[in-house]
N, C-alpha and C positions, 0 to 999 in steps of 0.2 A: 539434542544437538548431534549422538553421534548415528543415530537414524537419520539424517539428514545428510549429514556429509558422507554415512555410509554406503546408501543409496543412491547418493552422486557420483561415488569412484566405483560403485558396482553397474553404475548405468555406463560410465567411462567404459571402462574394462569390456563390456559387453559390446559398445560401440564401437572396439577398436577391431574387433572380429566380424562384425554383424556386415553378411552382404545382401540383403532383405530389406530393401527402402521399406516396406508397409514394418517390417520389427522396428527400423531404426526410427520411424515417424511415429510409433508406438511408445517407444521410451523413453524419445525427447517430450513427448505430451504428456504422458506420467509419469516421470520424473521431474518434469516443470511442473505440476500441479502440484506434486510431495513439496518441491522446493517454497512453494507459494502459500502452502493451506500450513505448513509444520516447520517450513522455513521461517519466510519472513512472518506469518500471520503469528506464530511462536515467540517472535523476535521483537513485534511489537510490542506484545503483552510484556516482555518480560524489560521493554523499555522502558516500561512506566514503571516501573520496580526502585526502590533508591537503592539497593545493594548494588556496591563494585561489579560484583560475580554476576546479578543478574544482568547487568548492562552491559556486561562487557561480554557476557552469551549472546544478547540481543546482538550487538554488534559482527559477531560474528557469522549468526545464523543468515546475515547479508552478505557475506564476502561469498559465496558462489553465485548465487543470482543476481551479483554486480552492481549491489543498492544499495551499499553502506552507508550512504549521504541520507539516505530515509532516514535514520536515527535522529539524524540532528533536525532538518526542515519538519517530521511529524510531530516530535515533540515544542520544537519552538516557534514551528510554523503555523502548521496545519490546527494546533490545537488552539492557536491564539487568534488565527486569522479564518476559522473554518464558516461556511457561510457566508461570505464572502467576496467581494472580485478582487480581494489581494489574494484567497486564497488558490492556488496550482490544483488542489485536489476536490474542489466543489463542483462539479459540472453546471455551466449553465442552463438557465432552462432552454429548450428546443435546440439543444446541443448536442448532436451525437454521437456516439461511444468511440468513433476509430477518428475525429475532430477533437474530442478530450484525449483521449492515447499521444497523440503529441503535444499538446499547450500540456498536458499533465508530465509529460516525463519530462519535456526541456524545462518546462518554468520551476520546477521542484528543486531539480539538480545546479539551477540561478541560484534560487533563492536561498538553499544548502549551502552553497557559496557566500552569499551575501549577510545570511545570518554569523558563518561564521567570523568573517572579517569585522562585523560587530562585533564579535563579544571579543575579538582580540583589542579591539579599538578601546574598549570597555576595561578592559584589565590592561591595558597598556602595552602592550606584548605587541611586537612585529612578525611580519609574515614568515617568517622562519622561528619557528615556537614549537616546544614540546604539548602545548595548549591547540595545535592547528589542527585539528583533527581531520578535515578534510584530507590535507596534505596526508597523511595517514591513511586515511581508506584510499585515494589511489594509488600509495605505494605497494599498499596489499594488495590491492585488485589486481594489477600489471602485474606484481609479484607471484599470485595465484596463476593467473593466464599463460604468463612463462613457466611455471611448476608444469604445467596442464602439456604443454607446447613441450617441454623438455621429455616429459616422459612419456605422451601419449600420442605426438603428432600434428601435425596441422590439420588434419581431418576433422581429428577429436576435437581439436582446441573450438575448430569452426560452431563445432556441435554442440560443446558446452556454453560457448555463446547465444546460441539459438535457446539454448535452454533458459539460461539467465535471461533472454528477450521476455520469453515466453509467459517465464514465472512473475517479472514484477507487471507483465502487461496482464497478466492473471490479478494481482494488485491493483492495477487502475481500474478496471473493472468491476472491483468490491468496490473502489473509491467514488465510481461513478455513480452506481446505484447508492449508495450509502447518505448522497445528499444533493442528487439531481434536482436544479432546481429550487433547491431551498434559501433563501435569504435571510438576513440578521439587519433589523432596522436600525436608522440612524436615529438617535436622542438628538434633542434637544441642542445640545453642545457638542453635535459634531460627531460623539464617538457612537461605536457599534453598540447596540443592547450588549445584554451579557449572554452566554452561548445558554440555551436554553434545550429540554427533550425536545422539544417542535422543530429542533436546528437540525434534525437527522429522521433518517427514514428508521424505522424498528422492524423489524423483525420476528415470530414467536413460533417461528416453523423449527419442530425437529431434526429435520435432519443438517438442515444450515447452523444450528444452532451446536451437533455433536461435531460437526466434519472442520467449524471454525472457531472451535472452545467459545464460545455466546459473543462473538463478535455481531454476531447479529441484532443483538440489543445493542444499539449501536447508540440511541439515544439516551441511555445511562451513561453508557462510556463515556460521552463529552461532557454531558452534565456532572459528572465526577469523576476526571478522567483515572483518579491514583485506586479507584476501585478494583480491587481484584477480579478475572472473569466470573470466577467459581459465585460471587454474591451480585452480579450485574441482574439489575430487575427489567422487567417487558411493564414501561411505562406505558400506559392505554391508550391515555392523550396526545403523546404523538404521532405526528405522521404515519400510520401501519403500509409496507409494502405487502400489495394483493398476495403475492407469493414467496415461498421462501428465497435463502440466496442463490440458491445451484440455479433454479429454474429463472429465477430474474436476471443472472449473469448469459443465462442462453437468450432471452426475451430482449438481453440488451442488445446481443448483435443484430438484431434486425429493428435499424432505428425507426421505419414505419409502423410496426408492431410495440414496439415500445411505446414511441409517443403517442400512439393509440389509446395504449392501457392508462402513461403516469401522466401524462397532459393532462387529465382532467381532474385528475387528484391534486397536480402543483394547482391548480387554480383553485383548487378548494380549497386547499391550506393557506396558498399565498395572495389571493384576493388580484391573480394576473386576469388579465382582459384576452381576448382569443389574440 
């Protein structure tokens, strides 16, 4: 955590001097990746954690790159409804990347909403609760943004925004690849199977594998999500993307190249018609 927030007020600091557009588009880009890959990608993992301490680091490793609602909709959302068309973070199939970037960022920060107005409804609690945690992360967030504004300018503040864009859209992006395409069938009675390895794409490339502590076995991770990274295994039988994630998150921007490569592998796995 405090490489993270370190490297966000030394990128600040740096931006409040910098007259070099190619410096300043330099550092909002690597410094949104740090934010993404050590941030939230950190914040995740340590979500899944039941320690106070580690949750409540998760939670914060969201307050610069403006995503603090990820905590609540990944863990009560995305993990229950993954695979999905309730779920914000599954891409459909022939859906592509900069078409999920928004159903992914508005439907997540609904359903964050939405989820948590249940659980107040659930414990009985009204929308003014020490339990609303929503209401919480955007006190911080506006809170953080005015910190930013007070001491560094409206320049900066612009900038740190750009950044926080940058990072969680650096997020959708792993989100996208991670289960394009992929479905969870309906039983018998109505409900989804159960989330299964074949419900995520895997991963078993090195270098996606150090840069995003093995989130790239991504199909362990659902199948047991409270798994630690350090023991997450590279199931066989699921779905393998051709390449690792650095290079499948570049292959995504160009949705003709993409759907080139993984359209014919969702048809393998998912028994789709052209």
């Amino acid at each position: 955590m405090p490489i993270v927030f370190g490297i966000f007020f030394i990128s600040l600091n740096t931006l409040l001097v910098s007259n070099s557009l190619f410096e300043i588009i330099g550092i909002i880009l690597s410094s949104s990746i740090v934010m993404a890959t050590n941030g939230i990608n950190v914040g995740h993992e340590l979500g899944h954690r039941k320690s106070l301490l580690s949750r409540t680091c998760s939670k914060l490793l969201y307050l610069p790159c403006q995503y603090m609602h990820f905590f609540i909709e990944h863990n009560y959302g995305h993990h229950i409804n993954v695979a999905t068309p309730e779920d914000p973070a599954t891409a459909k199939f022939k859906q592509n990347l900069y078409s999920f970037w928004i159903t992914s960022v508005i439907k997540t920060y609904i359903s964050a909403w939405k989820i948590q107005l249940k659980l107040l409804r659930v414990s009985k609690l009204g929308f003014i609760s020490f339990k609303n945690d929503m209401f919480f992360y955007t006190l911080f967030q506006v809170s953080f943004l005015i910190f930013i504004y007070l001491n560094y300018g409206l320049v900066v503040t612009i900038y740190s925004c750009i950044m926080s864009v940058v990072s969680f859209l650096f997020l959708e992006t792993i989100n996208y690849i991670e289960h394009y395409g992929l479905l969870r069938k309906i039983k018998s009675n109505g409900k989804y199977e159960r989330v299964k390895p074949h419900h995520s794409w895997n991963s078993n490339h090195t270098v996606g594998r150090i840069v995003l502590y093995e989130l790239t076995r991504h199909s362990d991770h659902h199948f047991i999500s409270s798994k630690k990274y350090q023991v997450l295994e590279s199931i066989e039988e699921s779905p393998q993307l051709p390449y690792g994630y650095p290079t499948s998150i570049l292959i995504s921007f160009f949705p003709r190249l993409w759907f080139k490569i993984m359209n014919p592998l969702v048809k393998q796995h998912m028994g789709y018609e052209s």
